[in-house]
N, C-alpha and C positions, 0 to 999 in steps of 0.2 A: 504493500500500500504506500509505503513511504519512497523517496530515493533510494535505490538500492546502492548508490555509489558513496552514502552516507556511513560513513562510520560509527557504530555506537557505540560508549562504554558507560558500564553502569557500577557503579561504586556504591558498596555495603557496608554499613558502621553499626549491625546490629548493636549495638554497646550503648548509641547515642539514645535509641527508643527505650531499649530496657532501663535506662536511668531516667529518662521520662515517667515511663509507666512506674517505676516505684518512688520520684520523691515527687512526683506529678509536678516541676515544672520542668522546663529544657536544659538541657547542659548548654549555656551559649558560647563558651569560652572552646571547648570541644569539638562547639558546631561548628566556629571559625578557625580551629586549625584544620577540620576536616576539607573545608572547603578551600584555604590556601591549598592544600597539598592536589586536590582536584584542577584546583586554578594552574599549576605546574605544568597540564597535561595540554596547555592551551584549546581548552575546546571552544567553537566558538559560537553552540548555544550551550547553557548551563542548567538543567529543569531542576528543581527540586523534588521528587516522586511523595517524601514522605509528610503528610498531613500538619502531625506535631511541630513539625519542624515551621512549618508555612511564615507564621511571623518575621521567627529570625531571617527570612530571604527578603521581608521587605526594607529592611535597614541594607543591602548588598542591592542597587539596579541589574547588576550581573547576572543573576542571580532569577531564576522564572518558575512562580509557583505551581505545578503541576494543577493545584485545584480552581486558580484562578478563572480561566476561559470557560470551564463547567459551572461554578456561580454564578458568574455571567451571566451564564447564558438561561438559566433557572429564575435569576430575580428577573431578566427580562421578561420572562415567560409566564410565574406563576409567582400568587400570594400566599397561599398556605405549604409551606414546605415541611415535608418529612425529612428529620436530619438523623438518620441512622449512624450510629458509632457503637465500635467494641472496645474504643483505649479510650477510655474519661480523656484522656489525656490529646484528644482529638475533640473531641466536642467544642470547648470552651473558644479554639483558634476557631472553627468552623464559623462556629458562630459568631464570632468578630468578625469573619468576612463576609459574610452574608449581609449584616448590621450595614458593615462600611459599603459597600456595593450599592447596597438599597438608599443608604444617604446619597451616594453619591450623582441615583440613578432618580434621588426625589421618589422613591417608590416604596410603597407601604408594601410589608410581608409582615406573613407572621409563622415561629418557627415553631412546632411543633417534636420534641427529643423523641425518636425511638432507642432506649436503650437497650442495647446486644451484647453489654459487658459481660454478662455471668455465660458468654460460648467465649469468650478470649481464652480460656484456661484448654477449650478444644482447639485452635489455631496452635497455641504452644506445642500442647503433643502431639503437635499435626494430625488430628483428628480433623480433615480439613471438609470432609461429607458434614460429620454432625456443626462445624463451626455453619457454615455456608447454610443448612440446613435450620439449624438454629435461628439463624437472622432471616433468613424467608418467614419463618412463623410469626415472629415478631411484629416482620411490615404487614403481614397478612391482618393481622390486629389493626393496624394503624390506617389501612388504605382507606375508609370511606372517612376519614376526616381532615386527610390531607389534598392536595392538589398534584403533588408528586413528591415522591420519594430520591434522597439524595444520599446516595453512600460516601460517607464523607472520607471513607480509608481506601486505597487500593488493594488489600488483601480481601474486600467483603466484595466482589466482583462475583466471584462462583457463586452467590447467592443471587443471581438473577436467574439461572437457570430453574430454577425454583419457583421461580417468579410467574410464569410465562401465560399462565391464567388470569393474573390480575387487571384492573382496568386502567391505573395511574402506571406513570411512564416513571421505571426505576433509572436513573443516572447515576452515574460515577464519573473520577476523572482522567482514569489512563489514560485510552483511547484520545478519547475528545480532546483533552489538554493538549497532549503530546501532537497529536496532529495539527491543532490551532494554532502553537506555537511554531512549531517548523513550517508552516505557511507564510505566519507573521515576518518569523527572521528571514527566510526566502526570500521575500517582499521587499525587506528591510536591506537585505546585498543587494539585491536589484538595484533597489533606489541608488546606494552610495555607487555604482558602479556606472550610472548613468548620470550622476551630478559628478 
């Protein structure tokens, strides 16, 4: 789907989430040597994949929130938003961004929490049917009071397949992000290559 002539590399700091998830705020000190040592590798778009993290990417321009373009694209679209989370520790950024969006976009929303924290403990020991399975049930409870449902983690993705009977539109932000963005930057060499 993407350039094939595009190189990817995806760098893993399991260490940084886990120290999230248990003093429940960010390492930022940790986040920022992580990301110099990324910055060493000259890439020249930078996503950030992980939710928790999302904040700290907005003090760094460089720096491109994987969830962003999917907000987006959700407060343009709807008012009552399902915000599914499994990491507490994802929630609270989510929802700052959703807040800031909608100020920014003059648009009233209102956020509605599905909590799927009590299947995180099945993700850990990759129980990854019951986690995924887990959080299908969940939305399955929430769907007639929301307008759509928002997975605000990228590991809660296999719970759409669960999903497929429902009538509100589940989103998440791999895909959508990642593809947004490398259009954006695309767009973005073009431009400086013709001025």
């Amino acid at each position: 789907k993407f350039d094939e002539n595009m190189e990817i590399n995806h760098f893993v700091n399991e260490k940084l989430l886990e120290t999230a998830l248990i003093n429940g705020k960010t390492d930022v000190v940790s986040f920022k040597t992580e990301i110099e040592l990324i910055k060493k590798e000259n890439p020249s778009l930078l996503i950030c994949t992980c939710s928790t993290y999302g904040e700290e990417c907005d003090n760094d321009s460089s720096i491109n929130r994987i969830d962003k373009p999917i907000i987006e694209y959700i407060v343009q679209n709807y008012e009552k938003i399902g915000l599914a989370f499994t990491a507490n520790s994802t929630k609270e950024v989510s929802q700052n961004l959703l807040l800031k969006i909608s100020s920014e976009l003059n648009k009233k929303i209102e956020i509605l929490n599905c909590d799927c924290s009590e299947y995180w403990s099945c993700f850990e020991n990759k129980d990854f049917n019951g986690y995924e399975k887990g959080i299908a049930e969940k939305i399955k409870i929430m769907e007639s009071k929301v307008d759509v449902i928002f997975l605000a983690q990228a590991s809660m993705e296999g719970a759409k397949k669960h999903l497929t009977e429902i009538s509100k539109e589940v989103l998440s932000s791999p895909e959508f992000g990642i593809e947004k963005l490398i259009k954006k930057h695309k767009a973005s060499v073009q431009h400086r290559i013709k001025n």
